[in-house]
ZAMARGU-4260 file (C-alpha; in steps of 0.2 Angstrom, whole numbers, plus 5000, padded with zeros to 4 digits):
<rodrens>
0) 5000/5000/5000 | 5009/5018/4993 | 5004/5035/4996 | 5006/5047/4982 | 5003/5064/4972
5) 4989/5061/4960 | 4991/5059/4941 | 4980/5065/4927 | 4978/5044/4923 | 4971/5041/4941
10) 4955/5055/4937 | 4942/5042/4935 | 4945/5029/4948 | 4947/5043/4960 | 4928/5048/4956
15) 4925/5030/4958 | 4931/5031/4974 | 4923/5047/4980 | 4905/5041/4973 | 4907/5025/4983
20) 4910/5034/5000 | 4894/5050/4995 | 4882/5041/4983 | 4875/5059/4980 | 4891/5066/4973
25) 4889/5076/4955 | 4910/5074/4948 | 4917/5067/4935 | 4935/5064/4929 | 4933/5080/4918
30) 4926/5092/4930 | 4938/5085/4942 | 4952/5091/4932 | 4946/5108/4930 | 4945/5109/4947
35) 4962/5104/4951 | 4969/5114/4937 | 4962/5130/4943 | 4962/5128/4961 | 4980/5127/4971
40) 4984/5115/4980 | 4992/5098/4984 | 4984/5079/4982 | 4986/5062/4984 | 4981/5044/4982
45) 4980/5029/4993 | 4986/5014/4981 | 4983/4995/4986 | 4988/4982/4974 | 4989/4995/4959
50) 4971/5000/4964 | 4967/5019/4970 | 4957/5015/4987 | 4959/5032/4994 | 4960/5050/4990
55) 4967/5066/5001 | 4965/5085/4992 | 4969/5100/4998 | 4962/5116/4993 | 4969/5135/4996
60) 4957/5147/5000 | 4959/5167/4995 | 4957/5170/5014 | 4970/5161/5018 | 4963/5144/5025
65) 4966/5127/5020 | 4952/5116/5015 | 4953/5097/5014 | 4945/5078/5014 | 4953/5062/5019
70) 4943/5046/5010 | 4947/5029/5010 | 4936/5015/5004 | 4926/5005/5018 | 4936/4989/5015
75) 4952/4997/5017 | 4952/5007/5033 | 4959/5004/5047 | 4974/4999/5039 | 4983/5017/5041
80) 4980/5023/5024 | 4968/5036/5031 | 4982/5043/5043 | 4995/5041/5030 | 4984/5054/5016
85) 4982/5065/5032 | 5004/5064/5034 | 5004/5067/5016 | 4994/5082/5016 | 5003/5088/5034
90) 5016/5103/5025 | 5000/5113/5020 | 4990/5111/5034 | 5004/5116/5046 | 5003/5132/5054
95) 4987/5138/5044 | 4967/5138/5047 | 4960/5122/5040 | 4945/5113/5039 | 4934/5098/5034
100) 4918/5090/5035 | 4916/5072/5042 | 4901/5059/5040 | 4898/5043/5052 | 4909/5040/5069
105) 4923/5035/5062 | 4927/5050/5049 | 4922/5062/5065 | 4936/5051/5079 | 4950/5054/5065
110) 4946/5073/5064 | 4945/5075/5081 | 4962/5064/5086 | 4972/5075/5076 | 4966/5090/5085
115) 4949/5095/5076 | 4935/5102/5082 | 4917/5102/5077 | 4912/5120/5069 | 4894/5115/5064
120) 4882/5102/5051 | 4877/5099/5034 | 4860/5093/5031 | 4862/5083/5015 | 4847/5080/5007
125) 4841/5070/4992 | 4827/5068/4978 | 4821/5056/4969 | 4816/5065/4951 | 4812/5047/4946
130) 4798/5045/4959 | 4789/5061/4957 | 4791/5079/4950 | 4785/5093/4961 | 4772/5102/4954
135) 4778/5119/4948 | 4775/5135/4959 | 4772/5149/4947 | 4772/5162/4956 | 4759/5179/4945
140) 4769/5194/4939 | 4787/5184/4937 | 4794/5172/4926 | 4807/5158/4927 | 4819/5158/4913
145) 4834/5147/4910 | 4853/5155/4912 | 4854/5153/4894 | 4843/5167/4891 | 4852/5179/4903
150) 4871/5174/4895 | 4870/5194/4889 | 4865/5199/4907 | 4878/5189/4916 | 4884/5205/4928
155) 4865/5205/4931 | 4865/5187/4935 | 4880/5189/4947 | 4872/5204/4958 | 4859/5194/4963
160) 4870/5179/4965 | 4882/5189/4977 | 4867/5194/4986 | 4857/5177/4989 | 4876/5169/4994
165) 4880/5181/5007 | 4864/5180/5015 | 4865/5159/5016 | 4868/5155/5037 | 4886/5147/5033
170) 4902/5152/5041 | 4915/5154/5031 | 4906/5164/5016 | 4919/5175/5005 | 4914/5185/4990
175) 4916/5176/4975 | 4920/5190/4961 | 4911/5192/4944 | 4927/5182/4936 | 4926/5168/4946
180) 4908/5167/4945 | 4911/5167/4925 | 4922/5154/4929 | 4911/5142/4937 | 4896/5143/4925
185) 4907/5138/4913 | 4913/5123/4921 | 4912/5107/4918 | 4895/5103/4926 | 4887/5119/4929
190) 4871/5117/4918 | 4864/5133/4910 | 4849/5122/4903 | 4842/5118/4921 | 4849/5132/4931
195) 4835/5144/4933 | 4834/5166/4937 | 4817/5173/4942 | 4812/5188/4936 | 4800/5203/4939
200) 4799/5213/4925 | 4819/5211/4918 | 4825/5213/4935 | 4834/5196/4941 | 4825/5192/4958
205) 4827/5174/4962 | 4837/5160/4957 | 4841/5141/4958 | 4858/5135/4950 | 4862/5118/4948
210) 4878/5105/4945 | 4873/5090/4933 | 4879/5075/4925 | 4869/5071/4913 | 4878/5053/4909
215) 4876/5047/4927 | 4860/5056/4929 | 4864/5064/4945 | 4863/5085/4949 | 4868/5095/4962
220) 4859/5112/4968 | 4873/5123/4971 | 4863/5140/4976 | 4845/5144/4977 | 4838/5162/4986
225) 4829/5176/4983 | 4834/5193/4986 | 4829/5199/5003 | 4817/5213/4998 | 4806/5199/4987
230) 4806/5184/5002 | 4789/5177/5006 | 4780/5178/4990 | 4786/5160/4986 | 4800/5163/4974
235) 4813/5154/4980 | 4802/5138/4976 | 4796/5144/4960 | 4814/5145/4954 | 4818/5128/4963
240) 4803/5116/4953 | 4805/5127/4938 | 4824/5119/4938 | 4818/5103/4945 | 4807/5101/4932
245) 4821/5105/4918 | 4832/5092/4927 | 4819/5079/4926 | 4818/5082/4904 | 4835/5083/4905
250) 4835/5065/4911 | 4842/5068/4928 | 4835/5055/4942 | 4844/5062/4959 | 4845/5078/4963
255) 4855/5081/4979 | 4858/5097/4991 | 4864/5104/5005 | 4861/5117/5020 | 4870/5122/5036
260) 4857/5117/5054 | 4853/5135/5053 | 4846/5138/5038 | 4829/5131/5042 | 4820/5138/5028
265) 4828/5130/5016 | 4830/5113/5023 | 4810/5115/5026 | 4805/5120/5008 | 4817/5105/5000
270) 4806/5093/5013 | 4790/5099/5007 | 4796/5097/4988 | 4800/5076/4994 | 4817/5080/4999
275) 4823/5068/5010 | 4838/5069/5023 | 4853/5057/5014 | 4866/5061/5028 | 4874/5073/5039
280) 4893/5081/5038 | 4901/5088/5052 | 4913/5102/5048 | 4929/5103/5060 | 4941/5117/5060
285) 4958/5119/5067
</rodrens>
């Protein structure tokens, strides 16, 4: 059993590995790569008999923080490979503010034996497009467009996204300027098709965006809000069915999200569209 920097070659079993541990992951081996180009940092593999069992990547933050995640398939742990990924990463983590998230016991004793504390949960919850749609919520006087309508508006589209992120109740929360924000829509998964604006008039009020891979049939909502002048009319659930609704054409099966224990709202509105909870990650800091 080895543990070393990943290779462009290792891309796809290290997916395989990280769908195995969160069934509701939305990556593949190209969206991966985007994200390790653009995104400094070191990472690395857990090999056992050729195989890549285990995967360790760090991520450097603007503000100066460390973010990571240790994972190492169910039938090989306890057999150090965890603690060596964690050794491996040890030079970037030293001496800076780092952080995490954990699922189950045993992810939460390995944080927490190498000095970690709990900083909060993650509801992660999932739906079942398969099963049922929810009906849409049209909401009179505004309409739900796709992104793809709005790719002339895009500084539009990215006021109202700075808005909605800086109101969600997470820590950690920096501003994400308009040329990373560019950045990410045109990633890999981002989906323009089922990624949804709400609008009064012209004006961009609400909005649902959402990760996809249409191959596996799996999607991720990455942000969903309204701006705070517009809340209570039902928007942010307008938004969210009319993308929902796009997902399922799309051929989309599970759709999968997540919100921090204190934002309620959210957590409540995605239950009454047949959310259902799928697990829940503690985040640790150091």
């Amino acid at each position: 059993m080895t543990v070393r920097p990943v290779r462009d070659s290792d891309l796809a079993a290290v997916v395989a590995v990280v769908r195995a541990i969160d069934a509701t992951a939305v990556m593949t081996a190209a969206s991966l790569a985007t994200t390790l180009a653009i995104a400094p940092g070191d990472r690395f593999v857990a090999e056992a008999d050729g195989e890549v069992v285990g995967w360790a990547p760090a991520f450097h933050r603007a503000d100066g923080a460390v973010s990571f995640w240790v994972g190492v398939l169910p039938d090989f742990r306890r057999r150090g490979l965890g603690g060596a990924l964690f050794a491996a990463l040890g030079e970037q983590l030293d001496g800076a503010s780092s952080r995490s998230y954990a699922a189950g016991d045993d992810g939460c004793r390995f944080l927490e034996a190498r000095g970690y504390a709990p900083a909060g949960t993650l509801h992660l919850q999932a739906l079942d497009l398969a099963a049922a749609v929810p009906d849409a919520a049209a909401v009179p006087g505004f309409r739900a467009v796709p992104l793809t309508e709005l790719l002339d508006r895009l500084r539009d589209v990215h006021r109202l996204y700075a808005a909605v992120r800086a109101d969600v109740p997470r820590g950690h929360i920096s501003p994400v300027p308009f040329e990373e924000f560019l950045s990410e829509i045109e990633g890999t998964l981002f989906d323009r098709d089922a990624s949804v604006v709400v609008l009064e008039g012209n004006e961009p009020v609400a909005l649902s965006l959402v990760l996809a891979d249409r191959e596996s049939g799996r999607a991720d909502t990455d942000l969903t809000g309204t701006l705070a002048a517009y809340r209570g009319r039902g928007l942010a659930c307008f938004a969210k069915t009319d993308s929902l609704r796009r997902l399922r054409e799309l051929g989309i099966h599970t759709v999968s999200t997540a919100n921090d224990e204190g934002n309620e709202p959210m957590r409540s509105l995605n239950e009454s569209l047949g959310f259902r909870e799928a697990a829940v990650w503690t985040r640790y800091v150091r």
